[in-house]
Each structure stands twice: as structure tokens, then as C-alpha cells.
C-alpha positions as CSV (number, residue, x, y, z in Angstrom):
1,X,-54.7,18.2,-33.1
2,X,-55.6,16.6,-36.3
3,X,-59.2,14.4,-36.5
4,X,-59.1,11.1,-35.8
5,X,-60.5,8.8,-38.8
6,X,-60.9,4.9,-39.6
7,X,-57.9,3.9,-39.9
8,X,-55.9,4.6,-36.9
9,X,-59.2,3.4,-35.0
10,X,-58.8,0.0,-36.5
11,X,-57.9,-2.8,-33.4
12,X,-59.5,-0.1,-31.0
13,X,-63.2,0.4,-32.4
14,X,-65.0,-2.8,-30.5
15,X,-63.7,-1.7,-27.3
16,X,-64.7,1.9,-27.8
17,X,-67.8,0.8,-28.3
18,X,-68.4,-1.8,-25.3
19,X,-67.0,1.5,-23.2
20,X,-69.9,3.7,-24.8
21,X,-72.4,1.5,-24.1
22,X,-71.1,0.9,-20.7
23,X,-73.0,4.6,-20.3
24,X,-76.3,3.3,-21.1
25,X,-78.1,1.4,-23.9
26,X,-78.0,3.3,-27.7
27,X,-78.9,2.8,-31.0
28,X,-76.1,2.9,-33.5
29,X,-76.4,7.5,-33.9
30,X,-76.7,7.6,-30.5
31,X,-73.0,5.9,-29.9
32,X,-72.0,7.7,-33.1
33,X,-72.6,10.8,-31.1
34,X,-70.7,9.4,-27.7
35,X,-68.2,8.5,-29.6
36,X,-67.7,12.2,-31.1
37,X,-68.6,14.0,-28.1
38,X,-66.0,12.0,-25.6
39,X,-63.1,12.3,-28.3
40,X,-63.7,16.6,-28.1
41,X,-65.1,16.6,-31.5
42,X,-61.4,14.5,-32.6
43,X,-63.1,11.6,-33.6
44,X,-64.4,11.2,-37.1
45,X,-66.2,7.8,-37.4
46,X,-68.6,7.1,-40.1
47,X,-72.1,4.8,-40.5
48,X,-69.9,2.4,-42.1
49,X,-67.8,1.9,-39.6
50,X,-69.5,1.7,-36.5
51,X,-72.2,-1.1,-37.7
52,X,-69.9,-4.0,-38.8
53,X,-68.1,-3.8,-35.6
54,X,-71.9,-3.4,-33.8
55,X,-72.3,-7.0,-35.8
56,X,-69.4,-8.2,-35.2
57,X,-69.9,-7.5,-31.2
58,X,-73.5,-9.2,-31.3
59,X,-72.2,-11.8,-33.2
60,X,-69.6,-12.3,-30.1
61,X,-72.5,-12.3,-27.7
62,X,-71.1,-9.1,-26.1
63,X,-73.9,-6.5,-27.3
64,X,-77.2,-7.3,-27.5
65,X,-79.7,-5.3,-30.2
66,X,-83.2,-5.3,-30.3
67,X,-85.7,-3.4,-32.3
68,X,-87.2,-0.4,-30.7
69,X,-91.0,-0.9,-30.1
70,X,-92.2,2.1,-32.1
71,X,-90.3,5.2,-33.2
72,X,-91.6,7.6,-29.5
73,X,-93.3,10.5,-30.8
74,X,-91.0,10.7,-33.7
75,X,-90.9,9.8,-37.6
76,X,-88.4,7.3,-39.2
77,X,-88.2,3.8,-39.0
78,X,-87.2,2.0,-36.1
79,X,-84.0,1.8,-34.5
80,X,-82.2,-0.9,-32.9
81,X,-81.2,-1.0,-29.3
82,X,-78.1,-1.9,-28.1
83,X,-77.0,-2.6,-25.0
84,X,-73.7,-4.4,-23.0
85,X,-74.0,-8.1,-22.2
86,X,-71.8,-9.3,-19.3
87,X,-70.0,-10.8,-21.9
88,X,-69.1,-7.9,-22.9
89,X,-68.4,-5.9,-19.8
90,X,-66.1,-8.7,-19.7
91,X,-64.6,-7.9,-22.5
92,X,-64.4,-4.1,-22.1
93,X,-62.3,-4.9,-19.1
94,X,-59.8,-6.9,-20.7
95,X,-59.8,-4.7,-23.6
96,X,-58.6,-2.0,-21.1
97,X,-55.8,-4.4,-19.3
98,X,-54.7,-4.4,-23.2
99,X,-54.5,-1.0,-24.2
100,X,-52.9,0.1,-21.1
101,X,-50.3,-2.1,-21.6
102,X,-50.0,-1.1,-25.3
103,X,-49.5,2.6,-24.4
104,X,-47.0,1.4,-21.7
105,X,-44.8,-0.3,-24.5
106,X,-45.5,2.2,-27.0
107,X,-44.3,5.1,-24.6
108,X,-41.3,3.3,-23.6
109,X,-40.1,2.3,-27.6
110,X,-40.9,6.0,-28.2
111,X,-38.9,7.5,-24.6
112,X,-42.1,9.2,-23.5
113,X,-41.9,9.8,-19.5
114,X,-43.7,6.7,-17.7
């Protein structure tokens, strides 16, 4: 199968995110990673990608970032956190609902077998 990039993520990226973070807390290589290793290596998202739709989820209220307290016995700068809100376990839920029914109508326009 052919790698997944950008653009066919686009309407899909925010709620592939809540659903990472739904796993645990991350900073932004960290669900990079999730991302990758749940799509079997398929998924190709880059750095500037992933972190306007991170802002655009805190912005919603449905992630939450904070900066790490100090970089834990490595070297870099620090990282910021980010973790679900109920918000936006709320929102991963409905974005579910949504894309269930979208591949319900999608199958049925293209006669895949319900």
C-alpha cells in the first residue's frame, strides 16, 4: 500500500490526534511516533503538520500543553506536554460517530460489502 501523506489526512488529523493522546500524555515527537507506529509505518506526517492542528486543538480547549519541568536526564530544550481535556475526549467521540458514518456512505457510493 502506498504512504499516507498530508493531504488525504486533511479533515481527519485533529481526531487522530485526540485518539493518540487518549493513550497517554505526549509531546508533539512522541504522537509523531504514535501516529507512525499505529498506521504500520503507512502514515507520513511531518513537524509541520502535526503542530498547527496541536494549536488549533488547545485553542479549542480540547488538549491541554504545558512545558515540561526540565529536560529528565537528557539534553535539548524543553518540550511541551500534551494531554486530552474532557473536552476533548468529547470530541474524539463524536469525531468517531462521524467517521464511521463517512466510511458507511463512502462504501455504499463505492458498492463495497457493508
Amino acid at each position: 500500500m502506498e504512504a499516507i501523506h498530508g493531504d488525504k489526512l486533511r479533515g481527519h488529523l485533529e481526531t487522530l490526534v485526540l485518539s493518540t493522546l487518549e493513550r497517554g500524555e505526549a509531546h508533539g515527537l512522541e504522537i509523531l511516533r504514535r501516529l507512525e507506529e499505529a498506521g504500520c509505518g503507512l502514515l507520513r506526517l511531518k513537524e509541520g503538520s502535526l503542530y498547527p492542528a496541536l494549536y488549533r486543538l488547545e485553542s479549542a480547549g480540547q488538549v491541554k500543553a504545558v512545558w515540561e519541568a526540565a529536560p529528565h536526564g537528557r539534553r535539548g530544550a524543553r518540550r511541551r506536554i500534551y494531554r486530552l481535556t474532557a473536552k476533548g475526549k468529547r470530541a474524539l467521540g463524536q469525531g468517531r460517530v462521524e467517521r464511521q458514518e463517512f466510511v458507511r456512505v463512502l462504501g455504499g457510493i463505492l458498492g463495497a460489502p457493508a
